[in-house]
N, C-alpha and C positions, 0 to 999 in steps of 0.2 A: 598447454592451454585446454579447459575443460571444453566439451563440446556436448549441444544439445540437441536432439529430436526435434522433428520437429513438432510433433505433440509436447515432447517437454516445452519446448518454447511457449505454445498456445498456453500450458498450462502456467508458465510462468510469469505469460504478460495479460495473461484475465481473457484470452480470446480464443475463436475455435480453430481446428488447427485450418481448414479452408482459407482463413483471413490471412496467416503465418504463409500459406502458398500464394496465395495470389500477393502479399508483399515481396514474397520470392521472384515471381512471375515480373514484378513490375519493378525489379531493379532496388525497391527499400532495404531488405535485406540479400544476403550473399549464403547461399547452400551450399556444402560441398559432399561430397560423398564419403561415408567413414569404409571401414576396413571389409563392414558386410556390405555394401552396395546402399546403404540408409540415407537419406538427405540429414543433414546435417549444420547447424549455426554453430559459428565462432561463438566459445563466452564473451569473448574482450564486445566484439560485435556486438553482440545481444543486449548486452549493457547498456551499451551506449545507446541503441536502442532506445534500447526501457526506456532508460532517463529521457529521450528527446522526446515521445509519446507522452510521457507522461501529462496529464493537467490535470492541476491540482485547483481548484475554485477560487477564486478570489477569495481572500481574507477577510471577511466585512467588518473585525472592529476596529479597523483603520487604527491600531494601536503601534508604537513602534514598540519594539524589545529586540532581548540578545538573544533572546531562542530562535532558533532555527528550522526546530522542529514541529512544525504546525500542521494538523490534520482541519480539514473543511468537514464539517459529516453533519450526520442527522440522529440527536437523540434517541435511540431506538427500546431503553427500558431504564427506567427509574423505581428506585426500591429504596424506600425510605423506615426508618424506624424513629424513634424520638430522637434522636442526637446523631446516626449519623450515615450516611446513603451513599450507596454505589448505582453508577450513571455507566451506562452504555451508550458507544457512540458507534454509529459506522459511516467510515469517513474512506467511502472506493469500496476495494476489496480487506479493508480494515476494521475489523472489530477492537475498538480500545476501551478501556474499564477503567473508571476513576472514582476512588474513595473520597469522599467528602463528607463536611457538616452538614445536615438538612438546611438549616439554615441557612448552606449556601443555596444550597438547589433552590429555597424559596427567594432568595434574594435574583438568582438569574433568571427565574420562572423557567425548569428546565422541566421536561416531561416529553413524553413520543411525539417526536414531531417538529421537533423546536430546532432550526439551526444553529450549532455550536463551533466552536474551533478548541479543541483539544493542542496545546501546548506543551512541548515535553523538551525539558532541560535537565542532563539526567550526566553524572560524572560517570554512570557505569554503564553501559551497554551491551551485554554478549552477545556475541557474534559469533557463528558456527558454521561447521562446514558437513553435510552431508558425505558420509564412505564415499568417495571414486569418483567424486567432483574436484579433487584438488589437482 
């Protein structure tokens, strides 16, 4: 099972590593020591983690669908031409990018600034493993 730094960790959950210690400190996560003396988190741990930290915004268009994969963010650049515009969103530590119609963009009034939710239902997804995490 991969193990991480605990700077990697900070780096992995958006926080500095002081915060990643004093969760150590307080019992939220579990350090052990690797082979050179390093503090050290489980992957399986860290995960779980993540996911229980994580909060994601409320969804505000009270919409039901099958997608699953829903980002909360905030408009951050819109670039429009006559017929068809890419929309920046950041939604956390997430930069996402969506091609669209202007038309759409006029029809949502999307521009910097505007809260959005980015919706991603996708049959393919790659998924990758960094060298000497596996």
């Amino acid at each position: 099972m991969p193990q991480f730094r605990l700077s990697e960790a900070a780096r992995l959950l958006g926080v500095s590593d002081d915060t990643v210690r004093r969760w150590v400190r307080g019992g939220q996560l579990t350090a052990t020591e690797d082979g050179s003396g390093r503090k050290v988190v489980d992957g399986a741990e860290l995960a779980a983690f993540a996911r229980a930290q994580a909060e994601q915004p409320d969804d505000p268009s009270a919409v039901g669908r099958s997608a699953r994969n829903r980002f909360v963010g905030l408009v951050t650049e819109v670039i429009t031409d006559k017929v068809m515009a890419q929309v920046e969103l950041q939604a956390g530590g997430h930069r996402l990018v969506s091609l669209m119609s202007s038309e759409a963009v006029r029809e949502l009034g999307l521009a910097p600034g505007v809260l959005a939710v980015a919706v991603i239902k996708a049959t393919t997804v790659v998924v990758e493993t960094p060298e000497g995490y596996r």
